[in-house]
Steps between C-alpha positions, in 0.01 A plus 500: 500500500442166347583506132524197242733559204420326129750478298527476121756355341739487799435865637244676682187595317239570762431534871200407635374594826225412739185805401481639899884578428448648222220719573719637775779518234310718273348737798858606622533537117222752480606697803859560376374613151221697725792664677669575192283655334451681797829617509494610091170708565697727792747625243210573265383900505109474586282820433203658667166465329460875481807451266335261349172682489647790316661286218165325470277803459714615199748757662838536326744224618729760462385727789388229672826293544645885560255606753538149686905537504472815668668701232396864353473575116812701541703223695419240254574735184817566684606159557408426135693778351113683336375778584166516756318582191608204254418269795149677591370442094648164538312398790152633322565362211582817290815356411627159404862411710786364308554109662820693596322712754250254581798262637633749670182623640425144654831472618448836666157348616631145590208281210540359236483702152173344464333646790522830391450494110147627496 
């Protein structure tokens, strides 16, 4: 690579290279952040659109995140420490969860707090 140095004031201030080396500079750039960010979306949980259908058309992000994880009303009361019934009014909406349960109940459901707060 052929690179000229400036200096200001006794110490390097800028390199300057020829533009054919540097467009080949910045493409191996692009392809290593391409790579990364590759690599970040793997870890990332992706959803079906049927799951994302359902929130979408209104349904209760409570029974929807439940239905999706596999889990029965009785399971995820269970885990929660409610009873099947507490857990059934919470996920239509005939009763409010305390922010306790609805931590634990995205904890139990792997989202965020947020996901399921109708």
């Amino acid at each position: 690579m052929t690179v000229q140095i400036i200096e200001s004031n006794g110490k390097p201030a800028f390199a300057v290279v020829p533009m054919p080396e540097w467009e080949a500079l910045l493409a191996k750039l692009e392809n290593l952040q391409d790579i990364a960010d590759a690599k970040a979306a793997l870890s990332e949980e992706t959803f079906p659109v049927e799951f994302a259908d359902r929130l979408l058309n209104g349904e209760a992000p409570r029974k929807v995140w439940r239905e999706y994880r596999g889990k029965t009303l009785q399971a995820l009361a269970d885990e929660c420490g409610v009873t099947r019934q507490m857990l059934s009014m919470a996920e239509r909406g005939k009763a409010n969860p305390s922010a306790d349960l609805l931590g634990r109940l995205a904890a139990a459901l792997g989202c965020e707090m947020d996901d399921i707060h109708a």
